[in-house]
N, C-alpha and C positions, 0 to 999 in steps of 0.2 A: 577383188577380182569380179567382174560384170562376165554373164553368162553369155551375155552375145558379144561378138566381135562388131559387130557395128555400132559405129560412132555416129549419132542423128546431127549432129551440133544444134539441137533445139532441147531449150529449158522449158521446164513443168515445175511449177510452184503448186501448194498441195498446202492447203488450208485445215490443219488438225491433225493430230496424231493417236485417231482411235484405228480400232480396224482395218476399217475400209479405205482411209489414210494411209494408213501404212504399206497395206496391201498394194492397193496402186501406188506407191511409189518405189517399192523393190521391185515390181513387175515393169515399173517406165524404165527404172535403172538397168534393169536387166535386158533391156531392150535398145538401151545406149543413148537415154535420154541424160541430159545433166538435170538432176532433181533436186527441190528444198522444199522442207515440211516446216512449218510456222504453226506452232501449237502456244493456246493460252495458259494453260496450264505446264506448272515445275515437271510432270509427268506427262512420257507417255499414254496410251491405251485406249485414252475417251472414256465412256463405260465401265471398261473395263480396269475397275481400280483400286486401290489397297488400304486399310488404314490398320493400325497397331494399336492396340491398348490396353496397356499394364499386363502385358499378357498373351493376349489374345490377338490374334491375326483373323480380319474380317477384308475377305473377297467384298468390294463394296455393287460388284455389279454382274456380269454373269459367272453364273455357278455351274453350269452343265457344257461340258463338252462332246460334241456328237460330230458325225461324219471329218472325221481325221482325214480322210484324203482329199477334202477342200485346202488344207491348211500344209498338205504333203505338196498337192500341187504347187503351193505358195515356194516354198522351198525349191523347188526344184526347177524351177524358172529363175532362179538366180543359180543353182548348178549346185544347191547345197542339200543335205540331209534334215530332215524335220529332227529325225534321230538326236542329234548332236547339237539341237540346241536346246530341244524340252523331253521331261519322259512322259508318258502318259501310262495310267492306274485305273484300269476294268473297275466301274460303280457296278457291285449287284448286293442286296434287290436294284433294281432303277429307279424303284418310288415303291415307297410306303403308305396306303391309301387308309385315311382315318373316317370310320362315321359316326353321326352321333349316337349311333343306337349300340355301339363298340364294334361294330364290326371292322375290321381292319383286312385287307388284301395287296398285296407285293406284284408288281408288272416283274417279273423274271425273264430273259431273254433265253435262258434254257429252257424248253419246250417240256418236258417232261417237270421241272420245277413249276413253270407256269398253270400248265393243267391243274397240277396239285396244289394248287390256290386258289382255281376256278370252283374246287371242291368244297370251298368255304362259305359259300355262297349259296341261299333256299334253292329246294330246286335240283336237279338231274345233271350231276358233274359232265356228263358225255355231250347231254345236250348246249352246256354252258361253251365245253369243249367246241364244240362243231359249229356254232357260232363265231367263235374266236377266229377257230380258221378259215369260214367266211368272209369274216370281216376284213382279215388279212389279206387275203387275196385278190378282193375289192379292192384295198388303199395299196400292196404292192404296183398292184395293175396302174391307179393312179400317179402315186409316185415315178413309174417310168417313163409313161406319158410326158409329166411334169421337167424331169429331169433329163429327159433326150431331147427336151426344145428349150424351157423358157431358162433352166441353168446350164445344162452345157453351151448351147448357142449365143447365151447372155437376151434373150428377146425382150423385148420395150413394150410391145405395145398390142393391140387386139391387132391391129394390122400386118405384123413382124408375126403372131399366131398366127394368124390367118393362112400369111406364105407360108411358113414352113409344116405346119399339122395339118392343113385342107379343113373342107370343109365335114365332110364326115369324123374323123377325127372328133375335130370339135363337138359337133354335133352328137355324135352316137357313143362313144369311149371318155371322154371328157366329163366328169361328173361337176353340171353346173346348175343344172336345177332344182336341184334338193341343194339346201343349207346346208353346210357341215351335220348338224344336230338332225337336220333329217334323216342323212344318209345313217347317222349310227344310230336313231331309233328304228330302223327298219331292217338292221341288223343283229342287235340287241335285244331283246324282253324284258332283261332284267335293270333296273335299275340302276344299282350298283355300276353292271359296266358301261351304263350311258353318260354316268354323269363323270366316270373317269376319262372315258376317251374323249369327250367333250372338252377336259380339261387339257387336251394337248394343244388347244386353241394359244396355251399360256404362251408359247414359242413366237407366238408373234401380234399376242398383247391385242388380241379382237375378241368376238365373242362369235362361239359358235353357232350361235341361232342367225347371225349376219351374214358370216363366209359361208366360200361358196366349198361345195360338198368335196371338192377336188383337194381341198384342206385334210381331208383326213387320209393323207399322203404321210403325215408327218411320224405316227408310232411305226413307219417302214425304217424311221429317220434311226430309232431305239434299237425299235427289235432285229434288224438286221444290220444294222453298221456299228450297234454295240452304244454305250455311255461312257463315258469315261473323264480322270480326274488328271487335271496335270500336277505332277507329283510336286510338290515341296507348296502347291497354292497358286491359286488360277492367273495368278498376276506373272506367273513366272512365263506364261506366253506371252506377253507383252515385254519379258525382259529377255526373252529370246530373240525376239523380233527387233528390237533395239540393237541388240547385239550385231545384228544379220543388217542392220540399216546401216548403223556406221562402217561394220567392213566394209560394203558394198560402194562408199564414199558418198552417201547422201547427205547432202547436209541438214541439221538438225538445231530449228530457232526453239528455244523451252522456255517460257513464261513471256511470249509475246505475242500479244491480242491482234489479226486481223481490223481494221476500222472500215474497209471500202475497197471491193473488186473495182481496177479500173478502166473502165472503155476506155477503147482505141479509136470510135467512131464506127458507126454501121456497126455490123452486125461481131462485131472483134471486144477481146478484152485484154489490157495488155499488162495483169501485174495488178498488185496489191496495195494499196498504204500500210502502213502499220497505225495502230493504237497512238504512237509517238510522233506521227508523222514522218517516220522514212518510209520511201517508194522503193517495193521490190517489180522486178520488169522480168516477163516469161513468155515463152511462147502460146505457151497452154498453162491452163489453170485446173482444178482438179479441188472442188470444192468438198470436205467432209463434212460441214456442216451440215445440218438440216434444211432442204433446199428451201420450205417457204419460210425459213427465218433470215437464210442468204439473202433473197432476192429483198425481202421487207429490208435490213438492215443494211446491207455490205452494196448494194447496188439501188437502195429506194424505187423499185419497183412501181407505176401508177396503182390505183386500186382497178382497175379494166386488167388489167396483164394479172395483178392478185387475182382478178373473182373467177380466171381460167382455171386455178390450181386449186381451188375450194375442194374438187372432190379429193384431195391429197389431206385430208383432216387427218392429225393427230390419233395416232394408237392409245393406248390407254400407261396412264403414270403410274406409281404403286406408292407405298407407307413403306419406305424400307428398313426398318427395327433390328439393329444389332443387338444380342444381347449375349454378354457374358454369364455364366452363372456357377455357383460354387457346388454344383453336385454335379452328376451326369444322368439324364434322363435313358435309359436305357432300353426303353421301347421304341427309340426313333430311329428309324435308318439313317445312312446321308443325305436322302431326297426324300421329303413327303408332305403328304397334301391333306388338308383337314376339309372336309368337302360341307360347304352349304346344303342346309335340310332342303331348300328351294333353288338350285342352282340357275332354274328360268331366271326367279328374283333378281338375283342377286347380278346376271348379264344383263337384264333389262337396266337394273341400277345406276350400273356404271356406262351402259353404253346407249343407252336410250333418254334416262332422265337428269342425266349428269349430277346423283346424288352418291355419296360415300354411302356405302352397303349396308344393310345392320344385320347380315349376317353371312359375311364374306365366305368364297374358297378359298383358304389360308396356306402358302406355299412356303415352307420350312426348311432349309439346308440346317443339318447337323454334320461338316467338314470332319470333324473328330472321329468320325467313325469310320476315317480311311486315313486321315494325316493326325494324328493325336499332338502333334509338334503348335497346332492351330489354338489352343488351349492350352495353360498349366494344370500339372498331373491332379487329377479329379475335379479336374472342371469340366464344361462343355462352351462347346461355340455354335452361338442360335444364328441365322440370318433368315427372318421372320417376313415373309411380302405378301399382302393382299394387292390385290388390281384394285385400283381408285381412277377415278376419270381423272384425265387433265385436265390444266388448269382454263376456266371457263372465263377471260378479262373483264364480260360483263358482270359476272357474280363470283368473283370467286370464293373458295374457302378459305375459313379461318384456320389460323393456329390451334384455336380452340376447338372447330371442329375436327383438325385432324387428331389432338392429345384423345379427344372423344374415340373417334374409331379406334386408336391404340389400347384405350380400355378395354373397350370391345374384343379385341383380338386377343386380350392378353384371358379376358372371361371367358371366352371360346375355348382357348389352347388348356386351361385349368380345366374347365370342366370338361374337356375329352381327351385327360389322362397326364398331364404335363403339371404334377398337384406342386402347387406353393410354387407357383413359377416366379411372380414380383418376389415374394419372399427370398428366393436363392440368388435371386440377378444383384450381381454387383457391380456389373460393367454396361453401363448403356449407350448406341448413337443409333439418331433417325433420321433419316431422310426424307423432306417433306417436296410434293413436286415442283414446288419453288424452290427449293435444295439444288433440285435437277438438273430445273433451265439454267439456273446460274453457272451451274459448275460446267456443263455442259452443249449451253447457248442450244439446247432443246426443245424444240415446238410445243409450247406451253407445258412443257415438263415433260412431255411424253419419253418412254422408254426406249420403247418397241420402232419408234419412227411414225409410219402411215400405218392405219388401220384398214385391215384387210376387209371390204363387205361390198358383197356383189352389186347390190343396188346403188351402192354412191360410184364405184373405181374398179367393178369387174374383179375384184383384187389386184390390180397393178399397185403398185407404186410408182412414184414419178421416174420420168426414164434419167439414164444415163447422161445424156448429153442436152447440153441446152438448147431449147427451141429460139431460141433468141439471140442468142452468142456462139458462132461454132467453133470458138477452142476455148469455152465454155464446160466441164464437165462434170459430174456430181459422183457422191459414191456415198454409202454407207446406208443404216440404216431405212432410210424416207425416199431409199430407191432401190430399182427392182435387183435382186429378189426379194428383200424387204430384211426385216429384223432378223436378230441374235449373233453371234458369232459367226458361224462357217456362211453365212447366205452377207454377212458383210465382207468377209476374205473372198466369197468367190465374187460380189458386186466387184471390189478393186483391182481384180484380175480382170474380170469383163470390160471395165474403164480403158483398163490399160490396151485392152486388143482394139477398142473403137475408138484410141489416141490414136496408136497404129495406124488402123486403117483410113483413120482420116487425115493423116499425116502425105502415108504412101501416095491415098488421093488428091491431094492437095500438090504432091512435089511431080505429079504424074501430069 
């Protein structure tokens, strides 16, 4: 049952079934479009995806769940209950912060838990205090900013800012000339919480000393919408969303590759080939792929139309290391983070010199310590990521160099507190960012999509809709609002309102 009663008699073909795929195509169906998702992969999700072994169940790509009511809205646009298809499970602490010197600190959304953390810390607990809630108040202020224009209204572009925030706004409330990393060294003293809050940069795979300071919206994302775990294993939101797809009578292609978006002449596209050579035929298209690997591949783009999207370069790839292991480390929460003694280093590394790090911030999910079902009884389940750049075509990295940073990783994680790690692991799988693109058809491996930094792209990522094609459209990832789960549910709900309207304009 389709939540609107109107019937468009106009088809939308929908290239992938991660997210932002998905997202836009319950949100066309529910707006009375006839819809069909062509995914190259046996699986839904994109990303977001699963693998089993001997045991052990490893979420192969995101781990954190945040802002539920992105994904509430989703549901509720087809007339259905978020409820009634996934549960979701309060993560607290929200991260477990590791240093080398042992000191260890928990991000707590209880305010009273949190203070009494801050108390762990050199230094004047009140004053630690009264910092925190500075800082807070600063990036709430940002986040509303943020979220009453560029995600509720779905905005594109500096120009789409422009009109709806004015020019004061932007100018005087808009934190954009300070970095990310300036705005919270000028909030901070201490160390410690610079280089943690720096780390919520992870969320969309940039580097903080790049984006712009308006970035540090993101721990409002935490500490006031809460963390959370979907219960039974983060894949089971992609098999709720399956579920909700086929009710809803979308049609669903699974192990069949896109080969070429096809123009219809001028400025139209009218439909797909397939891999095997059958032509699918739509009114609108709805691309998830990543839009500068679309336009290079599915459309052969000139390199003049390419060198306009240049500033849309790739976010950064990671070493994704599963590891099973036959004890349980019982100092790790479910989320935590083993911090670089040099954290400048280590951003410069990957996002400046496009060199693998030689002493990463190390991003850790231990799932076992809210779903124990994720591991057999007295084992643990590791899911191990450092940020590494993407893949560079003119130089890239070896095999060998990436087995190398894994050593690394694994000497790291040993010597701050995780003893006889190789020794205990019996189960292992890696991800290398040529793992990524393949499985993924992702801009040189990238995770994140486009990389947020003021100087190249203002932090935009590329818009919605094509400048080229107008029943052309984009979603996921490598467009605006950019990376992770809820900012790609709410990208393919914003698609879906600018089919709409240009639908309505076009029949008008």
């Amino acid at each position: 049952m389709v939540a609107s009663s109107t019937q468009r008699n106009k088809s939308v073909l929908v290239i992938g079934a991660g997210l932002g795929g998905l997202a836009a195509a319950i949100s066309l169906r529910a707006e009375g479009f006839d819809v069909q998702i062509v995914e190259k992969n046996a699986q839904i999700g994109g990303k977001l995806n699963f693998k089993e072994i001997e045991g052990f169940g490893f979420d192969l790509g995101p781990s954190i769940f945040t802002l539920p009511h992105l994904f509430r809205s989703l549901f509720e646009r087809a007339g259905r209950n978020m409820e009634d298809y996934l549960e979701l499970e309060s993560v607290s602490p929200h991260w477990r912060n590791f240093f080398e010197d042992g000191t260890t600190l928990d991000l707590e959304e209880n305010p009273k838990l949190m203070r009494a953390e801050l108390g762990k810390l050199p230094g004047d607990e009140e004053h630690h205090w009264r910092q925190f809630q500075e800082f807070m108040t600063y990036a709430r202020g940002q986040y509303d900013l943020v979220n009453e224009g560029y995600f509720s209204k779905g905005l594109d572009n500096v120009w789409e800012f422009i009109r709806h925030y004015g020019w004061r706004k932007l100018l005087f409330q808009m934190d954009h000339r300070n970095s990310m990393a300036g705005s919270i060294a000028d909030h901070f003293d201490d160390e410690y919480l610079r280089r943690i809050f720096e780390y919520f940069i992870k969320y969309v795979g940039s580097s903080a000393h790049d984006a712009p300071g308006y970035m540090n919206m993101m721990p409002v994302i935490q500490f006031d919408h809460g963390l959370w775990y979907v219960k039974g294993g983060m894949y089971n939101l992609a098999r709720g969303l399956e579920r909700l797809v086929r009710e809803l009578g979308i049609g669903l292609r699974l192990g069949e590759e896109v080969g070429k978006i096809n123009r219809a002449g001028g400025r139209s596209v009218s439909g797909v080939t397939l891999e095997g050579g059958e032509e699918l035929s739509a009114d609108y298209v709805v691309c998830n792929m990543e839009v500068l690997p679309a336009y290079r591949r599915l459309l052969s783009e000139p390199p003049a139309f390419m060198r306009k999207l240049e500033r849309f370069k790739p976010a950064c790839s990671g070493l994704v290391l599963h590891l099973g292991t036959d004890r349980i480390y019982p100092e790790l929460a479910h989320h935590n983070f083993f911090y670089s003694q040099k954290q400048s280093v280590h951003f410069n590394s990957v996002f400046q010199e496009g060199k693998l790090p030689e002493d990463p911030t190390i991003y850790l999910v231990a799932p076992t310590r809210t779903d124990p079902s994720k591991a057999p009884e007295g084992h643990d389940n590791l899911k191990i990521l450092p940020h590494i750049p993407p893949i560079d075509p003119e130089n890239p990295h070896t095999m060998e160099d990436y087995m190398r940073l894994k050593e690394r990783v694994i000497d790291k994680l040993e010597r701050m507190g995780l003893e006889n790690l190789r020794k205990h692991t019996v189960v292992e799988d890696l991800l290398t960012p040529v793992d990524i693109e393949e499985l993924y058809n992702s801009n040189q491996g990238s995770i994140y999509g486009v990389v947020s930094d003021w100087k190249l792209n203002r932090g935009f990522k590329a818009p919605k809709q094509s400048s080229k094609y107008r029943n052309l459209f984009f979603t996921g990832g490598s467009v605006n609002p950019g990376g992770g789960m809820p900012m790609a549910i709410l990208c393919g709900q914003k698609v879906s309102d600018r089919v709409v309207s240009s639908e309505d304009k076009y029949r008008s």
